[in-house]
N, C-alpha and C positions, 0 to 999 in steps of 0.2 A: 301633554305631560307623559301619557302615556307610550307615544311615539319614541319623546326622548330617553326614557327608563329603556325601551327595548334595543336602541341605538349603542346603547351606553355598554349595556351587556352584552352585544355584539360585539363593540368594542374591545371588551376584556376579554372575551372567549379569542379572540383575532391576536391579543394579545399572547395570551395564555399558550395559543400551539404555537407563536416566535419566540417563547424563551424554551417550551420543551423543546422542540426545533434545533436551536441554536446550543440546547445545553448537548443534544445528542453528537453534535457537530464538535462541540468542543471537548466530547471525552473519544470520539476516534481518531486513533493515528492517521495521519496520512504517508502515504507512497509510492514509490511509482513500482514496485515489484511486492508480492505474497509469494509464499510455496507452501506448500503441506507434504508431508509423506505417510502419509496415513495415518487412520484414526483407528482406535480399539481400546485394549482392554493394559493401558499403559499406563501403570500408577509408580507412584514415587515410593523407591526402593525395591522395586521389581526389574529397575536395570542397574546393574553396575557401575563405577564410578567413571572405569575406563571406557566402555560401551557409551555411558550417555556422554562423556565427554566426545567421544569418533563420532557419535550421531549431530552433535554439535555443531562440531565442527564444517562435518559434512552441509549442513544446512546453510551454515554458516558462505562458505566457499561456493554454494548454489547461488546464494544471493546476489557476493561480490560480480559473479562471472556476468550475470542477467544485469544486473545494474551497468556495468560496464557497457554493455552492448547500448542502451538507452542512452549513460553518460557521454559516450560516442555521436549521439546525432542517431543511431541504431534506431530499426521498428518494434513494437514492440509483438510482432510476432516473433522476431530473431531471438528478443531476450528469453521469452517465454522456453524457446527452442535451445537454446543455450542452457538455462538454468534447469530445465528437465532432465537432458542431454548428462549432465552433473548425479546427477540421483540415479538416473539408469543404469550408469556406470559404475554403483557402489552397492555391494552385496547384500547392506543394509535394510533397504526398501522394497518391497514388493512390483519391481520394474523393473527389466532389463534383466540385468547380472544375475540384480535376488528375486526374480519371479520363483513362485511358489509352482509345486507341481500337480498334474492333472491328475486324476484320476489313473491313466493309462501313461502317468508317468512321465510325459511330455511338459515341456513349458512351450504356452499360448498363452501371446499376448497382446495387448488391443490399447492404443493410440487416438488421441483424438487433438485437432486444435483448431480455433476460430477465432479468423479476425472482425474485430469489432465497425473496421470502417466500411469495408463492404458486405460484410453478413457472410461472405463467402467459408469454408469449412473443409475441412480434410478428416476421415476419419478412415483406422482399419481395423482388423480382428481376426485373428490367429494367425498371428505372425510367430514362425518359430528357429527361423534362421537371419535376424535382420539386428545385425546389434545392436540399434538403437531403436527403438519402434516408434518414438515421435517425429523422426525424420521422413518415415513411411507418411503419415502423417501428413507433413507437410508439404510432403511431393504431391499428395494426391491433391492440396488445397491450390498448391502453383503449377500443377502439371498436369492434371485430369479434368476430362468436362465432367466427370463421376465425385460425390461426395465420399460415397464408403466402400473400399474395399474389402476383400476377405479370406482366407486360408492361401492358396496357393497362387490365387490371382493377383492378391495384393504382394505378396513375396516378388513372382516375376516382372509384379509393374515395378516393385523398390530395387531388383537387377536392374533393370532397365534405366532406371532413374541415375545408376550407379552407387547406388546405398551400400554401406561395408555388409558383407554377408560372412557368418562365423558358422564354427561347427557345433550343433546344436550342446554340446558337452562345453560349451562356455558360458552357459546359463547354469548349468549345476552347481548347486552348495549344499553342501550335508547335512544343513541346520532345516532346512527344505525338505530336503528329501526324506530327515526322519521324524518333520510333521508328516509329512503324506503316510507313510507306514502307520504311524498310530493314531491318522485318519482313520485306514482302512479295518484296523483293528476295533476301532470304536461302533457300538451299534448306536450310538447318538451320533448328534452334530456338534462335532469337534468344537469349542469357544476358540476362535481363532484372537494369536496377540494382537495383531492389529489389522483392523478391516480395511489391506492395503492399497492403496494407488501414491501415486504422487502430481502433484498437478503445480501449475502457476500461471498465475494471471502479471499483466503491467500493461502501464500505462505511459508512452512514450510521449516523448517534448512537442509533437503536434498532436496531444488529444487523443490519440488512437489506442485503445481498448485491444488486448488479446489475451485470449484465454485456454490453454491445453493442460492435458492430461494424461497420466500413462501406467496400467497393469499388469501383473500377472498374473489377475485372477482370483479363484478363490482356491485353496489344497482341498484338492480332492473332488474337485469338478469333473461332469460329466458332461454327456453327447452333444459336444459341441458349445456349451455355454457361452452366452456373452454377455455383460455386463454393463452397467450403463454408462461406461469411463467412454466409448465409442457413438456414444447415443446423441447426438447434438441436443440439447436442452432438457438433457437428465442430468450430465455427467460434465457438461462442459457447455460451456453460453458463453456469447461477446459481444454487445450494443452499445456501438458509439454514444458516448451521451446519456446510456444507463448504467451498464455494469458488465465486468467481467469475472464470470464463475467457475473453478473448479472445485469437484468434489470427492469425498474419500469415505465408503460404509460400504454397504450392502446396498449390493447395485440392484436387485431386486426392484425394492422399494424406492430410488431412487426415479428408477423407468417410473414406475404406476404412479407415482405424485410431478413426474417431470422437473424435479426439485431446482435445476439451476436455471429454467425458465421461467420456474414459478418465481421465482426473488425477483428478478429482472421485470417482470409483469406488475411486480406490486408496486416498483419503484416508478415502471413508464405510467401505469395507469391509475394508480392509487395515492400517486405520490408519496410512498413511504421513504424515509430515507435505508439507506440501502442496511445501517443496524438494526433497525426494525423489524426488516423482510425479511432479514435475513435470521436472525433471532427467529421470530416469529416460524418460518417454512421449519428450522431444525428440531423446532419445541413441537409444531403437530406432529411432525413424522416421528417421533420417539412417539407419541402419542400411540401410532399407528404398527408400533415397534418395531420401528425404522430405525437403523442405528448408524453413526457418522456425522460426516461434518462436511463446511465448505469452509473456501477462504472466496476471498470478491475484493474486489475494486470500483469505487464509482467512478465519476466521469470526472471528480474533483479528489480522488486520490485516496480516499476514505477506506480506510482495512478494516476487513470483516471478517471471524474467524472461529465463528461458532461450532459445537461441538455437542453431541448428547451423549458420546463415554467417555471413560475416564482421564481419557487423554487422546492428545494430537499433535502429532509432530507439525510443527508450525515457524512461521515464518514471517518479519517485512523487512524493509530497506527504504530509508528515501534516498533524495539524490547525493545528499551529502552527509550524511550519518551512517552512522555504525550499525551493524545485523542485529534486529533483534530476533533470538530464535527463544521456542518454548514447547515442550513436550506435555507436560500435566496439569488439570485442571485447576489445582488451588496454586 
């Protein structure tokens, strides 16, 4: 009798984690493309009408392009590249165009992407003449025995590769340039609007996982800084079969908790599902006054897009649906 009673309630507990399970399953979106362009201190009625409708839109048109490449038969490291490719391009984001400026007044910026089917990875950091810095990036992942390149090495390996190279005065914008000055005017630390990168993950028609990312840093950065948008399994993660993560905060804190490999670990070995982990990694590191967000993808298409400030520009697409984009938390 005894044996049966404990049977029973085993039962129901086996029970019990297939409808949480399932109920978690049934409240996330699926897709085969995410993006973010960063996370921070972005609340509702702090942008303009016209502003948030370009940033929109902008998200909006990163989607369409990344989806496309996928709806093609495309890898999904292409779409990834593609849909980044989009955002570095628009002066909007803390990437490319709108990277924010150094300390000594420079724009350095740092790239990362990995694909999920072979672990393989490209990653660089201080790049200041390569207009797109995820293509660096990518060169290093299809064209180097090397994962990470850096300051002027990575520049000459992305000549080499034939990467477009501009005059570093094609990164400048004034909305930049006059954070930096009252950076330097502040004896605190500036509240920066948004703790920027932009990244994307997807997940293409044979299963394969990819995952990049790409910065400008933080205004008003010094001797060399680098951040964890470059860090393989701080800032950027890919595992076939688990998940793929980009992330957007204080890259600090992302390095010492390893954030986009911690999600991926919870899911290979904990079996969490990937809203969970993913929740779950964002909620301690606020804890640890870690601040930012990630977006992911499981290996069943599952959007994840957790955030601990007040907003994040964010992003899915499926295959055959319409963009959803979103900026602020309520």
């Amino acid at each position: 009798m005894k044996i049966n009673m404990i049977f029973r309630n085993f039962l129901l507990l086996i029970l019990m984690l297939m409808t949480v399970n399932c109920s978690v399953e049934e409240t996330t979106p699926k897709a085969v493309l995410v993006i973010h362009g960063g996370a921070g201190w972005i609340k509702r009625g702090s942008v303009s009408d016209s502003l948030e409708h370009e940033l929109s839109e902008t998200l909006k048109a990163s989607l369409i392009k990344g989806r496309a490449v996928i709806a093609a038969g495309g890898s999904s490291l292409d779409a990834v590249q593609e849909a980044i490719k989009h955002l570095e391009d628009s002066p909007l984001f803390n990437a490319g165009k709108g990277s924010v400026f150094t300390y000594n007044e420079t724009n350095e910026m740092d790239s990362a992407i990995m694909d999920g089917a072979t672990g393989n990875a490209g990653a660089a950091t201080g790049i200041q003449t390569i207009k797109n810095p995820i293509e660096v990036a990518r060169a290093v992942l299809d064209n180097s025995v090397h994962v990470f390149l850096s300051g002027a090495g990575a520049e000459e390996f992305a000549l080499e590769q034939g990467l477009t190279q501009v005059n570093p005065d094609y990164f400048f914008t004034q909305k930049n340039y006059e954070k930096l000055l009252e950076a330097k005017k502040s004896t605190k630390e500036i509240k920066q609007d948004k703790l920027g990168t932009v990244g994307a993950v997807a997940l293409d028609v044979r299963g394969n996982l990819a995952a990049g990312t790409s910065t400008g840093g933080m205004t008003n950065q010094r001797y060399g800084r680098i951040g964890d948008v470059p860090v393989i399994g701080a800032g950027t993660y890919a595992e076939n079969g688990v998940c793929g993560i980009s992330a957007t905060g204080h890259g600090e804190y992302f390095i010492r908790y390893v954030v986009a490999h911690d999600i991926a670990a919870r899911i290979k070995y904990a079996h969490q599902h990937i809203q969970q982990a993913a929740n779950d990694v964002i909620a301690a590191l606020k804890d640890k006054d870690g601040l930012g967000g990630v977006i992911g993808l499981d290996a069943e298409g599952h959007v994840v897009m957790p955030f601990n400030t007040p907003g994040m520009f964010r992003g899915y697409i499926s295959l055959d649906g319409e963009p959803v984009v979103a900026m602020y938390a309520d």
